[in-house]
C-alpha positions as CSV (number, residue, x, y, z in Angstrom):
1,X,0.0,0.0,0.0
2,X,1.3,3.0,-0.8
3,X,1.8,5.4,2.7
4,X,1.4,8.3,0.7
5,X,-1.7,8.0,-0.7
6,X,-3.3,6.9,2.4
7,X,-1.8,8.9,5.2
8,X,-4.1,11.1,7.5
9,X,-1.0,13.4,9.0
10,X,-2.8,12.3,12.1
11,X,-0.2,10.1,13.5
12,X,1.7,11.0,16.5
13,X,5.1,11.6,15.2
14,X,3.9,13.6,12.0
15,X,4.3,17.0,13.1
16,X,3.6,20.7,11.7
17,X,5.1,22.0,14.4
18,X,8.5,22.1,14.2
19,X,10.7,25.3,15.4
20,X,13.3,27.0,13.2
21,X,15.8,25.8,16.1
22,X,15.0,22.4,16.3
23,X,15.5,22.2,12.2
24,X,18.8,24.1,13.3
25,X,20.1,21.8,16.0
26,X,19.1,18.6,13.6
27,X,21.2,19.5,10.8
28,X,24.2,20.0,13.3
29,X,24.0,16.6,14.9
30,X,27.0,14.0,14.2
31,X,26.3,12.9,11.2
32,X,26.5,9.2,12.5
33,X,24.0,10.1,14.8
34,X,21.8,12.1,12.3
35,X,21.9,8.9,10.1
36,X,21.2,6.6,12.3
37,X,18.0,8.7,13.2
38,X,16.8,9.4,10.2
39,X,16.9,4.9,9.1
40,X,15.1,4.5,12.3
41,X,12.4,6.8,11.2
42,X,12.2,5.6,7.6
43,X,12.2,1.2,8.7
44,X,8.7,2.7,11.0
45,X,7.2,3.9,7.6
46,X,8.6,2.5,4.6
47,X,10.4,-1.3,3.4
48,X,14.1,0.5,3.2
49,X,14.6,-2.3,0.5
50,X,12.3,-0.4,-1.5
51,X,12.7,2.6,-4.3
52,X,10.0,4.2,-5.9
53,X,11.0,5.2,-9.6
54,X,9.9,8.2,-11.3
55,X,10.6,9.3,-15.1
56,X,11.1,13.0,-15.8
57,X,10.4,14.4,-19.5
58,X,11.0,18.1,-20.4
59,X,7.7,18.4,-22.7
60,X,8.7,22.5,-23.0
61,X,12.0,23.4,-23.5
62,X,13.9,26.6,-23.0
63,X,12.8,30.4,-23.5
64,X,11.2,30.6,-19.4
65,X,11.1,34.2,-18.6
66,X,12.7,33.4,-15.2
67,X,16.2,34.4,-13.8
68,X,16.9,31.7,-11.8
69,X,20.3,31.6,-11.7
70,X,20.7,27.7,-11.7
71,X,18.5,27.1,-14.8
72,X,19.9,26.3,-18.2
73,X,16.1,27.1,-19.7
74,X,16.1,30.7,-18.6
75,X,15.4,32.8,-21.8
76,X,18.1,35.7,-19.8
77,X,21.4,33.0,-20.1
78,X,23.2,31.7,-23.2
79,X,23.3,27.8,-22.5
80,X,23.2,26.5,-25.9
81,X,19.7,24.9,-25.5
82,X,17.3,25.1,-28.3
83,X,14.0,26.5,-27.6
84,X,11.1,23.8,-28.3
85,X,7.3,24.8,-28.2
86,X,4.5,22.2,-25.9
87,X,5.7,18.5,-27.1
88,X,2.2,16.7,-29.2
89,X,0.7,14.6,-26.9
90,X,1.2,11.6,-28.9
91,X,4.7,12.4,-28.5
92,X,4.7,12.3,-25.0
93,X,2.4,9.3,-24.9
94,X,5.7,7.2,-26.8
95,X,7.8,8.1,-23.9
96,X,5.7,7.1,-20.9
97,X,5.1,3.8,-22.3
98,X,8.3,3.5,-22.5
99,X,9.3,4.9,-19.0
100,X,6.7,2.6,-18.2
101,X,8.1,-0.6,-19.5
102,X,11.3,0.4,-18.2
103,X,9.9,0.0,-14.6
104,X,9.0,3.8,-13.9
105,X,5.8,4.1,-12.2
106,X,5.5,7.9,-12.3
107,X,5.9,10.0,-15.3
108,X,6.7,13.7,-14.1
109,X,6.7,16.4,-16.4
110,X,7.9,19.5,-16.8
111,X,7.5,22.8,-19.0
112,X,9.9,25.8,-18.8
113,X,7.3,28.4,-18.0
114,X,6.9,31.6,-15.5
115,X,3.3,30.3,-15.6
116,X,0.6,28.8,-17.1
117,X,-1.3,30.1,-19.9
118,X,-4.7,29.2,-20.5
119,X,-4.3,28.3,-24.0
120,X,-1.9,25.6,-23.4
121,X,-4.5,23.9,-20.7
122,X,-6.5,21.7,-23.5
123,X,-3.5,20.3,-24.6
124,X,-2.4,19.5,-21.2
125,X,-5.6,17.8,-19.9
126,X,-5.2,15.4,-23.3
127,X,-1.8,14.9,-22.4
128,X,-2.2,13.7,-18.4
129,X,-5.1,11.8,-19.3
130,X,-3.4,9.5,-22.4
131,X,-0.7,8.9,-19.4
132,X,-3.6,8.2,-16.7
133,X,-4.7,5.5,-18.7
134,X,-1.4,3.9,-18.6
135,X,-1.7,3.5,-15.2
136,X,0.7,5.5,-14.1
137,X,0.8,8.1,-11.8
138,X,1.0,11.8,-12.9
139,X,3.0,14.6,-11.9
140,X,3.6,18.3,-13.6
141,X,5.2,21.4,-13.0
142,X,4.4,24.0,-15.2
143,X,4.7,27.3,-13.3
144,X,2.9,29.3,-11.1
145,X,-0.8,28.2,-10.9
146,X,-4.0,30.1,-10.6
147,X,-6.7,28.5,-8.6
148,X,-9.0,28.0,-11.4
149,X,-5.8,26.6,-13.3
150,X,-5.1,24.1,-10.4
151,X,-8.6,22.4,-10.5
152,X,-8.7,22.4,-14.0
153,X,-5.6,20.1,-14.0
154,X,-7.3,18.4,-11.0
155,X,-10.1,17.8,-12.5
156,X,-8.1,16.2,-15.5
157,X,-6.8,13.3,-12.7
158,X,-3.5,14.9,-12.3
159,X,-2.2,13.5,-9.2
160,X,0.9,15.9,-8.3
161,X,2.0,18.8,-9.0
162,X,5.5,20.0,-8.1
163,X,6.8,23.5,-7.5
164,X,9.8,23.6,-5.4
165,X,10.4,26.3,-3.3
166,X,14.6,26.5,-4.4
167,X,15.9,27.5,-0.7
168,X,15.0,29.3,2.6
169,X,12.9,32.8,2.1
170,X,16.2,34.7,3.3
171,X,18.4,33.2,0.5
172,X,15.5,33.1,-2.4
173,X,16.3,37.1,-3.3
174,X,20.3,35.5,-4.1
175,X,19.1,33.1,-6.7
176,X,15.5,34.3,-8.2
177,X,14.3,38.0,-8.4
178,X,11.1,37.5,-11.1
179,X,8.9,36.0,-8.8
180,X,8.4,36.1,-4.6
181,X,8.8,33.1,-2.4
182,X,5.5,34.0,-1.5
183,X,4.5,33.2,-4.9
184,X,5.7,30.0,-5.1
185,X,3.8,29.6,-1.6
186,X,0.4,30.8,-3.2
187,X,1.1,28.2,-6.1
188,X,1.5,25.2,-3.3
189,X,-1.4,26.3,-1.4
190,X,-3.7,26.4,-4.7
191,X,-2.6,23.2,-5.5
192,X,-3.5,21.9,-2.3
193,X,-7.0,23.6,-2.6
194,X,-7.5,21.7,-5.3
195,X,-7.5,18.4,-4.1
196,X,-3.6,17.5,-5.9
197,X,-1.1,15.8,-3.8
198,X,2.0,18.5,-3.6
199,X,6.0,17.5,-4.5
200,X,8.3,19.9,-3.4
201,X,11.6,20.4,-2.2
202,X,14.7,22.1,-2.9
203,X,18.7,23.0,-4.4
204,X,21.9,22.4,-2.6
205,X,25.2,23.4,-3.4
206,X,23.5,27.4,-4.7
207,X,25.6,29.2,-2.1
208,X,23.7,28.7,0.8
209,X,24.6,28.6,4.3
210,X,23.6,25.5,6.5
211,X,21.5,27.8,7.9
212,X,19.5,28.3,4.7
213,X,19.0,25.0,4.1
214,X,17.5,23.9,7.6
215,X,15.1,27.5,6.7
216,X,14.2,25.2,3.5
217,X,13.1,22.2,5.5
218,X,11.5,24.1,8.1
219,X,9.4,25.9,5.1
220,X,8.3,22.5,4.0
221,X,7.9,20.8,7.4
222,X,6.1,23.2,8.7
223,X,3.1,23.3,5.8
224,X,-0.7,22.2,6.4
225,X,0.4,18.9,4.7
226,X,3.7,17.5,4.0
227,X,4.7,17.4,0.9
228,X,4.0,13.8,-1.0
229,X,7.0,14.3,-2.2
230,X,10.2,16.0,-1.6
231,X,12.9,16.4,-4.0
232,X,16.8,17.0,-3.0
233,X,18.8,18.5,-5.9
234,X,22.5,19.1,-5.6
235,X,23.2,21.9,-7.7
236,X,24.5,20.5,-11.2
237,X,26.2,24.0,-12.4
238,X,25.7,24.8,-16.1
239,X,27.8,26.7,-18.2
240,X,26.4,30.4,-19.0
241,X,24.1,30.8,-15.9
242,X,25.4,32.7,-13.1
243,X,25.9,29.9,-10.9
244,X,27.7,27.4,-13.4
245,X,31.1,27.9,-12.3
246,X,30.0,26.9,-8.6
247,X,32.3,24.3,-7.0
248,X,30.2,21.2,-5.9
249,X,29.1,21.3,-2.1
250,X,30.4,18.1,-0.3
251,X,28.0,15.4,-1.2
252,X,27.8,14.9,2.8
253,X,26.0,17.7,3.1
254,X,23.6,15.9,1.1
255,X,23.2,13.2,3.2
256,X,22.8,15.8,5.6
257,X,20.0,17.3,4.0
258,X,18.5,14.1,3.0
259,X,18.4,12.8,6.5
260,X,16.8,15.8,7.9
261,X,13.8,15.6,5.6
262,X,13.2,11.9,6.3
263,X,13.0,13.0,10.1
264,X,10.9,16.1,9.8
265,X,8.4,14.8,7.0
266,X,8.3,10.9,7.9
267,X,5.7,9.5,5.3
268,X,7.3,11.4,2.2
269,X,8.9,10.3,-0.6
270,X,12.3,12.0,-0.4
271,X,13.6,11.8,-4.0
272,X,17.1,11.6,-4.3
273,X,17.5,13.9,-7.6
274,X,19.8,16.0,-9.5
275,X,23.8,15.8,-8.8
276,X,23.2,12.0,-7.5
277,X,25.3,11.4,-11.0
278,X,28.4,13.1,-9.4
279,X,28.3,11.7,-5.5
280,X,28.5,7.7,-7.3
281,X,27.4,4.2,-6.1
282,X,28.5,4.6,-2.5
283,X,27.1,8.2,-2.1
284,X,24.0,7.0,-3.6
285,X,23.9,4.1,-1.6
286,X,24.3,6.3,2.0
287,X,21.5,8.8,0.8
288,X,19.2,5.7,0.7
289,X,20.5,5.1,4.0
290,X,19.4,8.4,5.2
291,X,16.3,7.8,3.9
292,X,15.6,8.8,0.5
293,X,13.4,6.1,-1.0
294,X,12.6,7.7,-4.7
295,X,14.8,8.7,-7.5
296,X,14.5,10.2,-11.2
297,X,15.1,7.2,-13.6
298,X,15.9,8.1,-16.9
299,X,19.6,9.6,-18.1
300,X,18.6,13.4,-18.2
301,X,16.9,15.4,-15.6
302,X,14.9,18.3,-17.9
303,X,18.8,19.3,-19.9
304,X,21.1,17.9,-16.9
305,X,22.6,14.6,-17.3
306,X,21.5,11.5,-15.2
307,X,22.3,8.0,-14.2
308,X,21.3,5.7,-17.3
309,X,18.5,3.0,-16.7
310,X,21.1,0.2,-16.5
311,X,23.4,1.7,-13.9
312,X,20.4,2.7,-11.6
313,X,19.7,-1.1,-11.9
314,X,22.7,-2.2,-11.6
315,X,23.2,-0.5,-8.0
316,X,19.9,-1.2,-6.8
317,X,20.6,-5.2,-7.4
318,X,24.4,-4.7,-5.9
319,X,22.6,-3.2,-2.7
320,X,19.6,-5.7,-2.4
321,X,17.0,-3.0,-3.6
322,X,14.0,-3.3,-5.7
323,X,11.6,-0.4,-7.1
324,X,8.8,-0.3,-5.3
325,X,5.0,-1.2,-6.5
């Protein structure tokens, strides 16, 4: 059964509650100690044998209106990527039966937009509802939403909706200056309104103090429902945006982060995502440790590379693992 799906967010140890200083004095534990917390947590909620799969497919490419200073799809950088208009749904339909017969049992997708324009919606109710009938679970992120937007995609059976919220509210003004962090909150909260299960999380490596990233968590542990799922990127730097000649952060500190969210949001998916390429088998292997229990499978994340099919395989046979139903 899947626990997100059924939970209430009535259980004892889910909490809403938590203070900025506890999300503080969590990060800053031993990270032994943090580690072997975070497992504990995850064996009372999840099979730690198991990983949930999920395909990402970039069905809009290029020309977003955004500065975000990580993206290789803001129209404001020169990255090299092409500009593509909304991929035909029968287009997209080839590639989640494939993701599909390659074991994926999400198909997340993704359009570089500042936000939705109502024009586009038809074409996007076709699209989630070809992949619905696959039987596969649906997940989109297309911008910032309106609520009449939301339950129109709602309405079409979408079943999440993902708008990550990048970093804390003190750091957000260092990496994005076209839109509030109180816009990406409204988004979440329409979202919610409309009945769609909510996946967000955040970037790594941007910067960012320690501090910033435990204001990150707290933001996301602390809203009326936990996220369903929450995705940890490590900044993969791209040549042309402001950030892309950032040194990588210490992979630790993704464990870190990793172990923090499986503490404070216990019945999430915490979705090991971009930069896993770079930590390798036995970084990999300790974030699942920590607790993430979901990755993107697929070899590129929107334009940044990814672990090939084969590979992910590969390790999660060498470690015992097996996706989850």
């Amino acid at each position: 059964m899947n626990p997100t799906m059924t939970r209430t967010d009535t259980d004892t140890d889910i909490r809403h509650d938590w203070t900025r200083d506890e999300v503080d004095a969590l990060l800053a534990l031993p990270l032994m100690n943090l580690v072997y917390r975070a497992a504990t947590v995850h064996r009372q909620h999840f099979d730690p044998n198991e990983v949930q799969l999920s395909t990402l497919l970039n069905i809009k490419q290029g020309g977003c209106s955004e500065d975000c200073k990580y993206c290789s799809q803001s129209a404001r950088y020169q990255t090299g990527l092409d500009n593509e208009k909304l991929m035909d749904p029968a287009r997209v339909l080839e590639f989640a039966k494939a993701a599909k017969a390659n074991g994926a049992g999400r198909f997340c997708m993704g359009a570089a937009w500042r936000d939705l324009k109502d024009r586009n919606l038809d074409q996007l109710v076709e699209i989630i509802q070809a992949v619905r009938d696959l039987g596969m679970e649906t997940c989109m992120t297309l911008g910032m939403l309106t609520p009449g937007q939301a339950q129109q995609l709602a309405d079409a059976g979408l079943d999440y909706y993902n708008h990550n919220i990048d970093t804390s509210r003190e750091y957000y003004p260092e990496v994005v200056t076209t839109r509030t962090f109180d816009d990406r909150l409204d988004t979440l909260q329409n979202v919610r309104d409309a009945g769609m299960h909510v996946c967000c999380g955040g970037i790594i490596g941007m910067g960012e103090s320690q501090q910033d990233r435990a204001g990150m968590l707290h933001t996301l542990a602390t809203l009326a429902g936990h996220p369903g799922s929450v995705p940890i990127n490590m900044l993969v730097p791209v040549p042309g945006t402001p950030l892309g000649d950032r040194e990588m952060i210490d992979p630790l500190e993704l464990v870190r982060t990793i172990a923090a969210a499986r503490i404070l949001m216990p019945k999430s998916y915490v979705r090991l995502s971009a930069g896993r390429r770079s930590i390798g088998e036995a970084g990999q292997a300790l974030c699942f440790l920590a607790g993430a229990n979901s990755i993107f499978y697929g070899d590129k994340l929107l334009t940044t590379p990814n672990p090939d099919e084969s590979s992910d395989m590969e390790l999660l046979e060498k470690l015992g693992m097996k996706a989850a139903n």
